[in-house]
Structures are given as C-alpha cells and as structure tokens.
N, C-alpha and C positions, 0 to 999 in steps of 0.2 A: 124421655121414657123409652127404655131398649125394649122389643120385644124379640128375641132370638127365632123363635117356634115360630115367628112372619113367614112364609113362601115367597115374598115379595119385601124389593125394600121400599119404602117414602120418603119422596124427597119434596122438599115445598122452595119455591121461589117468590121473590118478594120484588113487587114494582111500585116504587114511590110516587105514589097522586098528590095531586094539589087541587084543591079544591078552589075552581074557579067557575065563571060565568062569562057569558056574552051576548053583548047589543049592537041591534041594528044602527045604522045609522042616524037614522029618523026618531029611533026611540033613545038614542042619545044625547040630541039636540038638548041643551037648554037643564042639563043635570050637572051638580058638581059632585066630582069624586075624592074622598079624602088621599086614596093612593091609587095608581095603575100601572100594571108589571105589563109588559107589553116583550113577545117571542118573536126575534125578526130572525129566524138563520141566514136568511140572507139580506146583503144587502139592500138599503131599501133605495137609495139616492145614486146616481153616478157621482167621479170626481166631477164632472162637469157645472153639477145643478148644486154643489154645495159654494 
C-alpha cells in the first residue's frame, strides 16, 4: 500500500522468535522430554575433558 501524500516514510523490520521455555534445575529432575534444542555459542568442554 503506497501512500505518496506521507511527510514520512515507514519502514518495518522483522526479528525471528522461537517460541521457547525454561527449567531450573531442580524443577527438571525426574521429567522426560520428547525433544531439546539446546544454544551453546560457545564452547562448552576443553579438548582436554573430551
């Protein structure tokens, strides 16, 4: 939809969400989950401890 006659233009930006959750520890214990997507950006082990 153009509107010429604006004094201003509009721009919109878009940010992809994922619809997620999270648990403590404690309130983890003893639950099974059918799937778990898990964000490490970084390393989580040295070469050493693998």
């Amino acid at each position: 939809m153009c509107m010429p006659d604006l004094p201003f233009t509009l721009e919109r930006n878009k940010c992809p969400v994922c619809l997620s959750c999270a648990l403590t520890i404690n309130k983890s214990q003893g639950q099974t989950l059918d799937k778990v997507r898990l964000f490490l950006p970084e390393p989580l082990f040295s070469h050493a401890q693998l």
